[in-house]
N, CA, C and O of each residue as an XYZ file, in Angstrom:
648
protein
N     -28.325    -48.657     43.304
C     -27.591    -49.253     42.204
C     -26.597    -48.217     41.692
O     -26.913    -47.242     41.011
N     -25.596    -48.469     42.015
C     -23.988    -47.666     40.897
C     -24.316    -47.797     39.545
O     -24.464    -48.832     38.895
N     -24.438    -46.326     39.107
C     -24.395    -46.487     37.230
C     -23.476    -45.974     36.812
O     -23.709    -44.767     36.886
N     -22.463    -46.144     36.369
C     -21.370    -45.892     35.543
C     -22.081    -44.676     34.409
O     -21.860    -44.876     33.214
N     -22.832    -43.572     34.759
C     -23.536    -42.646     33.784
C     -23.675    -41.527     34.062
O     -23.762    -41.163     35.234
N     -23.719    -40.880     33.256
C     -23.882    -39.156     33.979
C     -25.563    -39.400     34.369
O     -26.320    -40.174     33.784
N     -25.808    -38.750     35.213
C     -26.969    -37.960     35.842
C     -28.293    -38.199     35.125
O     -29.269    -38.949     35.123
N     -27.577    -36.741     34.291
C     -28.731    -36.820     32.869
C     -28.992    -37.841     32.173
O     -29.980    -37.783     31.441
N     -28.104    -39.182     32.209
C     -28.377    -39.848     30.849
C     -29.799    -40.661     31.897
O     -31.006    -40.833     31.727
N     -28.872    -40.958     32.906
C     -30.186    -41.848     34.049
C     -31.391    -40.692     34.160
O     -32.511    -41.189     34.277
N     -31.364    -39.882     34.150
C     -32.897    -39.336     34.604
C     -33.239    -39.168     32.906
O     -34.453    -39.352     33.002
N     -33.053    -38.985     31.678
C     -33.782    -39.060     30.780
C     -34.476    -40.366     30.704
O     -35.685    -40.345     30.472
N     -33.708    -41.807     30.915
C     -34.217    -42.924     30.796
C     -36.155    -43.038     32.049
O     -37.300    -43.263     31.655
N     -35.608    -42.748     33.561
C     -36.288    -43.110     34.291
C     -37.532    -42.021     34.281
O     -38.462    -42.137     35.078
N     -37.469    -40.962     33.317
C     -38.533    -39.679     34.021
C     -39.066    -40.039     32.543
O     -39.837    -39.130     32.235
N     -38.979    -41.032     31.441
C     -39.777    -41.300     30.541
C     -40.330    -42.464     30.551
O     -40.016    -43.518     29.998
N     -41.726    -41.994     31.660
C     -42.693    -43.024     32.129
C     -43.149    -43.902     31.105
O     -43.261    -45.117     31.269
N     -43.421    -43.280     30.017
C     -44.321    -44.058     28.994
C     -43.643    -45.301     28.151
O     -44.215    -46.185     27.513
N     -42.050    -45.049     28.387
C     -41.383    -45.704     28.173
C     -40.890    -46.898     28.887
O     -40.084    -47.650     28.339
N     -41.311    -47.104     30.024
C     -39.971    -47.729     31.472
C     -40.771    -48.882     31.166
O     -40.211    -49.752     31.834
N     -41.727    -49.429     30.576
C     -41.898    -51.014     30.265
C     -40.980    -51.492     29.669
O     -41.356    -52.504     29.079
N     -39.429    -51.170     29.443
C     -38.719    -51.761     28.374
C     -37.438    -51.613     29.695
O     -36.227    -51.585     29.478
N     -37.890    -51.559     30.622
C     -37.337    -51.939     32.010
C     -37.719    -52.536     33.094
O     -37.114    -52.671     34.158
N     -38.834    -52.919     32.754
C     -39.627    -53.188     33.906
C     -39.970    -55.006     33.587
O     -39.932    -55.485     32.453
N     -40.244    -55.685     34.649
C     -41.234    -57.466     33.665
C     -42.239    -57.362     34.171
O     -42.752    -58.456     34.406
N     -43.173    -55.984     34.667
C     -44.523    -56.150     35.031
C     -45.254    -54.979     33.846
O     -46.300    -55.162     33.224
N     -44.240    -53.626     33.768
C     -44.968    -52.502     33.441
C     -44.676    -52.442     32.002
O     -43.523    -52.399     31.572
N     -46.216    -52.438     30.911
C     -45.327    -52.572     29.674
C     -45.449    -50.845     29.050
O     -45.684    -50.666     27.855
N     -45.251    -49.599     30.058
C     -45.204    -48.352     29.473
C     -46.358    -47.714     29.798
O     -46.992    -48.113     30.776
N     -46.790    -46.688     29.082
C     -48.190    -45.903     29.091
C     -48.218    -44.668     28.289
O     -47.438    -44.790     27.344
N     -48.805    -43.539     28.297
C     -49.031    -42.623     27.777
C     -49.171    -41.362     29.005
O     -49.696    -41.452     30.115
N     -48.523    -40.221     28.384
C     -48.808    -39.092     29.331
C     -50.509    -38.414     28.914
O     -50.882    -38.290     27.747
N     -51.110    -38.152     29.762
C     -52.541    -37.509     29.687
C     -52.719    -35.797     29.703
O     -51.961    -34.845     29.891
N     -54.155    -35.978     29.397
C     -54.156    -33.996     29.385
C     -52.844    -33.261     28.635
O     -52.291    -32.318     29.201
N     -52.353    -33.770     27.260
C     -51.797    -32.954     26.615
C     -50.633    -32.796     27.104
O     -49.883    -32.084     26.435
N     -50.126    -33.341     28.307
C     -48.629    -33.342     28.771
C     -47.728    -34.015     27.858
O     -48.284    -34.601     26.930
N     -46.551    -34.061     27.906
C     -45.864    -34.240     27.053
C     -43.779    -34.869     28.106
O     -42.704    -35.259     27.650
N     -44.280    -34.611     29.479
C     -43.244    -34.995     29.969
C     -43.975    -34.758     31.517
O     -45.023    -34.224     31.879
N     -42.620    -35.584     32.365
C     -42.754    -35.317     33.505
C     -42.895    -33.641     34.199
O     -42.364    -32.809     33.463
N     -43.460    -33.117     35.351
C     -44.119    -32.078     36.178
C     -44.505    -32.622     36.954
O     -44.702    -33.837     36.947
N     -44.794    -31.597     38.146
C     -45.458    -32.341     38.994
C     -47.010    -31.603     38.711
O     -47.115    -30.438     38.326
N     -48.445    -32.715     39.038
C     -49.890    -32.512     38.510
C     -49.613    -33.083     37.370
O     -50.606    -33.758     37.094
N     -48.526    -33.240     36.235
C     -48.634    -34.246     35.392
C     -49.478    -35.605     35.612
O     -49.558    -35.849     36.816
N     -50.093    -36.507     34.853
C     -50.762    -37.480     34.807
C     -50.447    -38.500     33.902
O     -50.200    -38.048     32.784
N     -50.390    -39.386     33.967
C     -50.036    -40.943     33.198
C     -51.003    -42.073     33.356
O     -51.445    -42.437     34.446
N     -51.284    -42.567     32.279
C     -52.008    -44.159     32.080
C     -50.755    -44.807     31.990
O     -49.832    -44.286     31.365
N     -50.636    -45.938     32.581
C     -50.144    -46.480     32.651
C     -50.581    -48.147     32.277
O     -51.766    -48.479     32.258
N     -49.422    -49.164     31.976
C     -50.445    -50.619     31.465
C     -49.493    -51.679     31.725
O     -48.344    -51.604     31.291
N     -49.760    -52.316     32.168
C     -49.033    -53.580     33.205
C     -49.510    -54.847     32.522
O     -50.290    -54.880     31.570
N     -48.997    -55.799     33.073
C     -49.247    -57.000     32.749
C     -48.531    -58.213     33.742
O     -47.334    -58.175     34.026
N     -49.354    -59.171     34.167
C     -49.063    -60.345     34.356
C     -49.378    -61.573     33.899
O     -50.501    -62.009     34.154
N     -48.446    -62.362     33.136
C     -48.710    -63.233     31.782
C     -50.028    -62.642     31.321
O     -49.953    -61.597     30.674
N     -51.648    -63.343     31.644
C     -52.199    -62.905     30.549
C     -53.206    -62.030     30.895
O     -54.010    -61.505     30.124
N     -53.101    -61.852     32.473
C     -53.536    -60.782     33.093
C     -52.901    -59.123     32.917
O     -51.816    -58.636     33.233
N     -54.190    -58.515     32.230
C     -53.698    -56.894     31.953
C     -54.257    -55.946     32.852
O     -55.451    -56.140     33.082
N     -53.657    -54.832     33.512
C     -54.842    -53.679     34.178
C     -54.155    -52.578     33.554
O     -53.106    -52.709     32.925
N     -54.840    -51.351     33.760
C     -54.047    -50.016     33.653
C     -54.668    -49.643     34.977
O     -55.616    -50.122     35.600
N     -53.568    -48.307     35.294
C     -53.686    -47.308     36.771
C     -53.041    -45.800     35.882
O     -52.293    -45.605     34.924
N     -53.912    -44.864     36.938
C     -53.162    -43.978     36.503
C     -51.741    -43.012     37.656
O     -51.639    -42.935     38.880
N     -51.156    -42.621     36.891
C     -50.141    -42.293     37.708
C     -49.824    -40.460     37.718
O     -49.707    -39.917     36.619
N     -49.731    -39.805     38.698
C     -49.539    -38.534     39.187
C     -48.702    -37.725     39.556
O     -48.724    -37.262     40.696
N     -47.789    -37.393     38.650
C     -46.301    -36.884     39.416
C     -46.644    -35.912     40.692
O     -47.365    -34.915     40.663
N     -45.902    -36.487     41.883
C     -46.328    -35.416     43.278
C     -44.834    -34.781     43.335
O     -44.750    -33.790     44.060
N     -43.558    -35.225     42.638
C     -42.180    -34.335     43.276
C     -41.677    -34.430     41.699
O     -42.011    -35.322     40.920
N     -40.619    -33.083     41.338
C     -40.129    -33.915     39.580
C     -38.940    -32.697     40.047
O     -39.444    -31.594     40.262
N     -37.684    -32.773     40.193
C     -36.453    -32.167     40.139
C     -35.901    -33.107     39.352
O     -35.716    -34.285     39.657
N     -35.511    -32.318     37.839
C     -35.061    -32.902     36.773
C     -33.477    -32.723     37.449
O     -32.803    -31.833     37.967
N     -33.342    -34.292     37.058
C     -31.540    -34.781     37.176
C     -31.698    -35.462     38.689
O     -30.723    -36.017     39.195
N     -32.932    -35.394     39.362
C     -33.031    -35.806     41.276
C     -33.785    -36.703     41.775
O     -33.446    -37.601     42.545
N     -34.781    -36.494     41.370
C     -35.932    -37.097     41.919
C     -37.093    -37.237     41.188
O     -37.341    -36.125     40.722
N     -37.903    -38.008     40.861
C     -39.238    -38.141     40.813
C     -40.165    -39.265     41.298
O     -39.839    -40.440     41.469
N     -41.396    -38.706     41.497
C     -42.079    -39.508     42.550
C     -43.781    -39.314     42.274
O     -44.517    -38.385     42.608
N     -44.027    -40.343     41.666
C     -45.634    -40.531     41.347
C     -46.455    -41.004     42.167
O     -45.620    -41.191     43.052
N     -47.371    -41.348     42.606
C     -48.742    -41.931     42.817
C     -49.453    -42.530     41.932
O     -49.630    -42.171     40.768
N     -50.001    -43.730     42.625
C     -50.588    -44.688     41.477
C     -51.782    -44.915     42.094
O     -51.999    -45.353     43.224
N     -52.737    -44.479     41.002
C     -53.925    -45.013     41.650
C     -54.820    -46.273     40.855
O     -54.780    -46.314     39.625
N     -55.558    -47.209     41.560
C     -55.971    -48.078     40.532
C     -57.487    -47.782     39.727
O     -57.945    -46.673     40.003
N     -58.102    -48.388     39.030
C     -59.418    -47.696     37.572
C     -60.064    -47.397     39.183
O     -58.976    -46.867     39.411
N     -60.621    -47.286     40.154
C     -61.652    -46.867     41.238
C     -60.834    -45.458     41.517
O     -61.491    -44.635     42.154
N     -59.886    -45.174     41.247
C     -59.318    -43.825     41.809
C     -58.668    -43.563     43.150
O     -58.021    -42.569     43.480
N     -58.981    -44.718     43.915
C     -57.888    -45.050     44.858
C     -56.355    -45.500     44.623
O     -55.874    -46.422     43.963
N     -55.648    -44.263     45.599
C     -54.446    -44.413     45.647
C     -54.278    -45.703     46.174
O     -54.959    -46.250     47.042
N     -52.945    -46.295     45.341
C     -52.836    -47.920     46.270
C     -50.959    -47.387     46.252
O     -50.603    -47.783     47.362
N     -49.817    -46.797     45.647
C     -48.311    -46.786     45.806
C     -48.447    -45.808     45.540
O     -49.295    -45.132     44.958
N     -47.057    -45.616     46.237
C     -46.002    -44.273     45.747
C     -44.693    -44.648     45.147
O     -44.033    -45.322     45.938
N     -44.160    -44.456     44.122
C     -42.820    -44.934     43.691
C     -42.131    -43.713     43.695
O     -42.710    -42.657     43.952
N     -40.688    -43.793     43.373
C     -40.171    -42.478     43.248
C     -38.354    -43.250     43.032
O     -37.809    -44.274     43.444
N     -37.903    -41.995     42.106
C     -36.863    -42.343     41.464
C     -35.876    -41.333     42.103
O     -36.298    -40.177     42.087
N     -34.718    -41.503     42.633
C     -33.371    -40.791     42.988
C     -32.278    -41.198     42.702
O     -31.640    -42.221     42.948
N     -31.986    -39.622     41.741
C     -30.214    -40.273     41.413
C     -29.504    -38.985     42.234
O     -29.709    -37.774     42.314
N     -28.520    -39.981     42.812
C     -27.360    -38.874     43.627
C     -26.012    -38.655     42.550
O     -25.531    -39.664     42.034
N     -25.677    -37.876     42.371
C     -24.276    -38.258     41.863
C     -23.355    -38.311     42.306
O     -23.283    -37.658     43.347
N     -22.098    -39.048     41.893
C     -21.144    -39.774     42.158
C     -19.632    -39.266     41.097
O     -19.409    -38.949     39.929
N     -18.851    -39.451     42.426
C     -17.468    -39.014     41.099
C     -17.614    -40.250     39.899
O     -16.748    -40.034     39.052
N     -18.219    -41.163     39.640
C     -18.040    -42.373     38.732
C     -19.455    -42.221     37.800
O     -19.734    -43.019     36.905
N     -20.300    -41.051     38.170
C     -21.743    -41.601     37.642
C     -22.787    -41.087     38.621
O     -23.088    -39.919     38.871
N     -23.332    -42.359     39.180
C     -24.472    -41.593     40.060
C     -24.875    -42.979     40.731
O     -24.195    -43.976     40.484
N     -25.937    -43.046     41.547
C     -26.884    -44.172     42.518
C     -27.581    -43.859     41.950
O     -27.336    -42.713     41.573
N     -28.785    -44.369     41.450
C     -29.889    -44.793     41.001
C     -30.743    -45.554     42.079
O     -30.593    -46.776     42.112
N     -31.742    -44.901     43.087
C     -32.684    -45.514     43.747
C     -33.843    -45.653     43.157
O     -34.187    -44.746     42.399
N     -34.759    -46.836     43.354
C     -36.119    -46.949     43.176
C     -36.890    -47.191     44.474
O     -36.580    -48.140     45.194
N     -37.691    -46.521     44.731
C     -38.691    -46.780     46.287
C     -40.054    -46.917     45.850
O     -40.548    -46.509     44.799
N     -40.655    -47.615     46.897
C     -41.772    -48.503     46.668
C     -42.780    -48.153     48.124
O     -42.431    -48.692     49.174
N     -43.720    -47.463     48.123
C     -44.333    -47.772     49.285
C     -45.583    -48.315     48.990
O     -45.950    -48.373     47.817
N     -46.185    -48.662     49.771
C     -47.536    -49.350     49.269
C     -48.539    -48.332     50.664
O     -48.331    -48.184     51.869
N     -49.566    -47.845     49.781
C     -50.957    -47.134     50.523
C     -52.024    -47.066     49.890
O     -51.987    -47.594     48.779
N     -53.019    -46.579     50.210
C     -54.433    -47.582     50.008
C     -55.204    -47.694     51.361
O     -54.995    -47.297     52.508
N     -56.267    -48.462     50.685
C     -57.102    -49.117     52.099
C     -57.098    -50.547     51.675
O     -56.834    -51.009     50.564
N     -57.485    -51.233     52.911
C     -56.895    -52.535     53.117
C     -57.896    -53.664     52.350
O     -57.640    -54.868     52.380
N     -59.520    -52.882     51.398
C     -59.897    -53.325     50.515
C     -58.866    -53.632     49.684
O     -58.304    -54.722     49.789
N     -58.542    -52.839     48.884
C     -57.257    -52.753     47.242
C     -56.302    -53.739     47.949
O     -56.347    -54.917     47.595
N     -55.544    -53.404     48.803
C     -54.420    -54.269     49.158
C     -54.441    -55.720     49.398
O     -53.617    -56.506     48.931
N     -55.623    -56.087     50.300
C     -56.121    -57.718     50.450
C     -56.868    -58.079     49.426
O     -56.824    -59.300     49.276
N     -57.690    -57.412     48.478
C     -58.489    -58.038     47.971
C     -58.530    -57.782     46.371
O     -58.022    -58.538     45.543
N     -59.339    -56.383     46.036
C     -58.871    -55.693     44.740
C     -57.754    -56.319     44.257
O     -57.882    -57.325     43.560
N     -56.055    -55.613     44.679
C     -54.934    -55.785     44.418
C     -54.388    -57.318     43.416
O     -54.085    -57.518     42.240
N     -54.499    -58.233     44.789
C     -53.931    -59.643     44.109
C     -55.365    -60.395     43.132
O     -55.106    -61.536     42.749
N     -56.764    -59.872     42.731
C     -57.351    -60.317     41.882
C     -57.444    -59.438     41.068
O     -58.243    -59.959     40.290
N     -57.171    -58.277     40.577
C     -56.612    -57.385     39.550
C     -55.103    -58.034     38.649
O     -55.185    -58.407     37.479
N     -53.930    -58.067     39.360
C     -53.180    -58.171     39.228
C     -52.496    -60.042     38.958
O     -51.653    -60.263     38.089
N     -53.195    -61.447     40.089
C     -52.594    -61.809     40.245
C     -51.840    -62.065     41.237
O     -51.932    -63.236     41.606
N     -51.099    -61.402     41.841
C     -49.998    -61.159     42.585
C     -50.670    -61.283     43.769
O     -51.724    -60.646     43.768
N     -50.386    -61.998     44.985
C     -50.444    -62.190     46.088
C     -49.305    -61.698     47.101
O     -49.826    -61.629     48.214
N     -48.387    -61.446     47.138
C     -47.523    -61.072     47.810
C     -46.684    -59.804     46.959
O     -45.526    -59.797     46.542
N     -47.595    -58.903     46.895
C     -46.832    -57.278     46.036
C     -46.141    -57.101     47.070
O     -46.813    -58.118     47.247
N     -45.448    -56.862     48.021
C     -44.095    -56.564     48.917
C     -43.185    -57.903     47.641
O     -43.085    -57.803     46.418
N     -42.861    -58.617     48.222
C     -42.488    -59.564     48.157
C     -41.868    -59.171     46.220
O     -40.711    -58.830     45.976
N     -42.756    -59.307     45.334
C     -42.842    -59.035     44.013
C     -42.103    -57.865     43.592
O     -41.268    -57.686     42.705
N     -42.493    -57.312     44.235
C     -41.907    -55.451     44.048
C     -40.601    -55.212     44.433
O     -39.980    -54.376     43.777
N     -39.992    -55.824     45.454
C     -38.533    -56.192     45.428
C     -37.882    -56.310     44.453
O     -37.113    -55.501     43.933
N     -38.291    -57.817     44.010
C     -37.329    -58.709     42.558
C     -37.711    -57.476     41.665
O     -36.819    -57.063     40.923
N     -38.818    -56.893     41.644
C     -39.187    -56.403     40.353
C     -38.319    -55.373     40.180
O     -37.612    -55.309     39.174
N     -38.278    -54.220     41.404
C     -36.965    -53.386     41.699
C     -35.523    -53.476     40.823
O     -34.931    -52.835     39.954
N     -35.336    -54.832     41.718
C     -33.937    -54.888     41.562
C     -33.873    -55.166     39.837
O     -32.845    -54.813     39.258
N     -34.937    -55.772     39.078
C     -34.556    -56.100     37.586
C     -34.642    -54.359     36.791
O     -33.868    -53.832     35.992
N     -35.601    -53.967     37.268
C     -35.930    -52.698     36.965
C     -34.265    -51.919     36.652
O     -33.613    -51.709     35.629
N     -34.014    -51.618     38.330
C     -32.491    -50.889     38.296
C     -31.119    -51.232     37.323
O     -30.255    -50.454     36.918
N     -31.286    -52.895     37.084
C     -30.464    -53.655     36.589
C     -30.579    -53.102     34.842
O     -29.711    -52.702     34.066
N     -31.650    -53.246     34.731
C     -32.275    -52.866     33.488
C     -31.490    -51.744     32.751
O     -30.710    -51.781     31.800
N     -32.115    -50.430     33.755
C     -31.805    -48.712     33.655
C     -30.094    -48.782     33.338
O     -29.549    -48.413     32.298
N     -29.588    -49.225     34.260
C     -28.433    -49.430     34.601
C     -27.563    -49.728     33.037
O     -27.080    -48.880     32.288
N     -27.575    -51.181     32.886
C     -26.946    -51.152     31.552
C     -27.319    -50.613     30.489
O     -26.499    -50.279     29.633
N     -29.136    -50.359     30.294
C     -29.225    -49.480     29.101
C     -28.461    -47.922     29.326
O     -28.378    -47.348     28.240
N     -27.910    -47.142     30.428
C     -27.460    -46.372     31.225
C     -26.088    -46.253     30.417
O     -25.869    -45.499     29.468
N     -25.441    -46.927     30.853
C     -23.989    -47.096     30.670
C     -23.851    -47.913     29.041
O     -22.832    -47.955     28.351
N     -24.944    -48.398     28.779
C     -24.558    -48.466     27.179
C     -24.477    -47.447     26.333
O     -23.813    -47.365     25.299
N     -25.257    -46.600     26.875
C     -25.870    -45.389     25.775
C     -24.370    -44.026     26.418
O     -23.767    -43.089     25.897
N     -24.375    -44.703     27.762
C     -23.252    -43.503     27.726
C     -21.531    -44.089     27.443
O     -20.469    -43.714     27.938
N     -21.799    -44.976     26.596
C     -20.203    -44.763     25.839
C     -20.318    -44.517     24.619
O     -19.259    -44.514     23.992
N     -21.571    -44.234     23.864
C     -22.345    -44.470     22.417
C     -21.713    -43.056     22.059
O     -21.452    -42.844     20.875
N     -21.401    -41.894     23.187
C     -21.091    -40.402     22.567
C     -21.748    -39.771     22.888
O     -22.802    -40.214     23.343
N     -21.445    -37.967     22.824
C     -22.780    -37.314     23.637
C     -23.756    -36.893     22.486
O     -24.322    -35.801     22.539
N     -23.989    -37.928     21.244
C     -25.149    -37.272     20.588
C     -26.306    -38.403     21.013
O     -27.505    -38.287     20.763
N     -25.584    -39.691     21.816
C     -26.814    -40.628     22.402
C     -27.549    -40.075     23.671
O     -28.618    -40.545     24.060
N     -26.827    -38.930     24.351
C     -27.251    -38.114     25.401
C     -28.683    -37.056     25.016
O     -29.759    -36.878     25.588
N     -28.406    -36.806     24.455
C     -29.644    -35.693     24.054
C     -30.860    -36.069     24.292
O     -31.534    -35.346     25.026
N     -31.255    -36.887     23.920
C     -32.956    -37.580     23.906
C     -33.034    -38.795     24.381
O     -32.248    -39.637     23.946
N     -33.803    -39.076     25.174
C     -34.166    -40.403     25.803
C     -34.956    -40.911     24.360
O     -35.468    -42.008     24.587
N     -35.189    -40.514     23.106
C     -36.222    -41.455     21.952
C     -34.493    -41.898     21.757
O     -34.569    -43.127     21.776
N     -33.440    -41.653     21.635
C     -31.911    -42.340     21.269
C     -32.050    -43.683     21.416
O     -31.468    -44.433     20.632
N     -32.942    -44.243     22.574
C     -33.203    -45.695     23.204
C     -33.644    -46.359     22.173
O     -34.124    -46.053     21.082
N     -33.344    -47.512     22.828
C     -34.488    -48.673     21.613
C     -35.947    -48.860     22.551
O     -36.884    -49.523     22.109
């Protein structure tokens, strides 16, 4: 996704996990754990989802964090099995930057066939995780480029957000 934004404004939005439910229509946010206070990698996150009236939490594990580049968690579900890897990349651009979101799905084929879509709901997570993607990016994106014509005192802090 092309964001019309500097760098920084996109990686303050996307590396504030606890926040990205206000981008997401599955994830409604979470909390950082063990006294962390931001992304690292060994950082840890609860995380809390929802489908209509179905709720779970997972927790999530930063494994890569180059502030302004990349970050890339692990999600595991309440049994402690890893089931995804997500991970966020912005390249920059003479206009802004790309904004990627990646999605892999791992696990054992318990969580994935079975656990997974009666936790969640969801029967076809490939399928889901796509659309969900693309609203996600869409999301980042204009809150992105809203906040970066606001001035550079909306730059400073990702709390600037609503």
């Amino acid at each position: 996704m092309d964001v019309a934004a500097e760098p920084g404004v996109v990686w303050a939005l996307v590396s504030d996990l606890p926040r990205m439910g206000r981008f997401s229509p599955e994830n409604l946010g979470g909390r950082w754990l063990h006294g962390a206070t931001g992304p690292a990698v060994g950082v840890e996150l609860r995380g809390f989802n929802h489908n209509g009236a179905k709720r779970w939490s997972t927790t999530a594990r930063i494994v890569a964090c180059e502030p302004g580049r990349l970050l890339t968690f692990d999600v595991r579900s309440p049994l402690l099995v890893r089931v995804s890897r997500w991970s966020y990349v912005i390249t920059p651009t003479r206009h802004g930057c790309v904004l990627t979101e990646n999605w892999y799905r791992v696990g054992n084929r318990f969580v994935r066939r079975f656990l997974g879509p009666r936790v969640t709901g969801r029967q076809d997570r490939p399928g889901y995780n796509a659309e969900s993607i693309k609203h996600t990016l869409a999301a980042v994106k204009a809150h992105a480029e809203s906040i970066g014509d606001a001035g550079p005192e909306s730059r400073t802090s990702p709390t600037n957000a609503p």
